[in-house]
N, C-alpha and C positions, 0 to 999 in steps of 0.2 A: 893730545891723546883722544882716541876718540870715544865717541860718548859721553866722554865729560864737558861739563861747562866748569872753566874756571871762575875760581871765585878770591875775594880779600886781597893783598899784595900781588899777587899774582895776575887779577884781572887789572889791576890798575896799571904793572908796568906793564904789560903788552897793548890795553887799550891807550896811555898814554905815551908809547914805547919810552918809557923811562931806560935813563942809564945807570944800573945798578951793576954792582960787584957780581952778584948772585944772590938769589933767596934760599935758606936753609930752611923753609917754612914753607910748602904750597899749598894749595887748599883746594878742592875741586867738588860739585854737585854729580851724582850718578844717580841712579836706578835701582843702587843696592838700597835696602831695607835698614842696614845697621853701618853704623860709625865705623870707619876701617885706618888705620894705620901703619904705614910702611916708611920705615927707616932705613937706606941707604948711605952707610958711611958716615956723613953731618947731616946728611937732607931729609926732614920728613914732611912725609906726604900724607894727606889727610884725605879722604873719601867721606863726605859729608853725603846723608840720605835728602834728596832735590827735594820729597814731600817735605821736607822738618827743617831745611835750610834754603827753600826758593827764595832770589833774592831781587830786585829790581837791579835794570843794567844802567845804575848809574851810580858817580864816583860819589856821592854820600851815605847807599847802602852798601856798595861796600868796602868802603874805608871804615866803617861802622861794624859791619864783620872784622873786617882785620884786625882792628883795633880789640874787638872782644874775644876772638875767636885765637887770634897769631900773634898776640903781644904787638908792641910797639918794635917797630924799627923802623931806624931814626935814617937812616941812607933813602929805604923810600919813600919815608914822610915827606924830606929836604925837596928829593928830587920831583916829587908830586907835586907839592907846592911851589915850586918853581916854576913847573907847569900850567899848572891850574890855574894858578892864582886870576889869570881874567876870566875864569871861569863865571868870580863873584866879584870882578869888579875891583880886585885889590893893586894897588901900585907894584 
């Protein structure tokens, strides 16, 4: 989409290209002023204001969004940390 940066689940499977089902949750930075919300069927999509949610581009801020922001979900936690994991060194 243009204009936006994505942000939470969303920046993690495409910077990771993770293999997920699909996200019912996306999250995205823009230009607008105010929080925005849009529901398509299962999928919602979130417009977060860039002043009040700038995030650093890396998988600790935001998986840290995600986590606060989009709930837990566990398909791309798995599939992130499977990835990740020599990120920090883990077996």
């Amino acid at each position: 989409m243009n204009g936006l940066q994505e942000l939470g689940y969303l920046w993690l499977v495409r910077r990771y290209s993770l293999k997920v089902c699909g996200l019912l949750c996306k999250s995205y930075a823009t230009e607008q002023s105010i929080k925005r919300v849009i529901r398509e069927g299962s999928v919602e999509t979130t417009h977060y204001p860039i002043r009040r949610y700038r995030l650093e581009d890396t998988w600790q801020g935001q998986l840290a969004f995600a986590l606060k922001r989009e709930g837990v979900n566990l398909e791309v936690l798995r599939a992130f940390f499977r990835v990740a994991s020599p990120l920090w060194g883990a077996p």
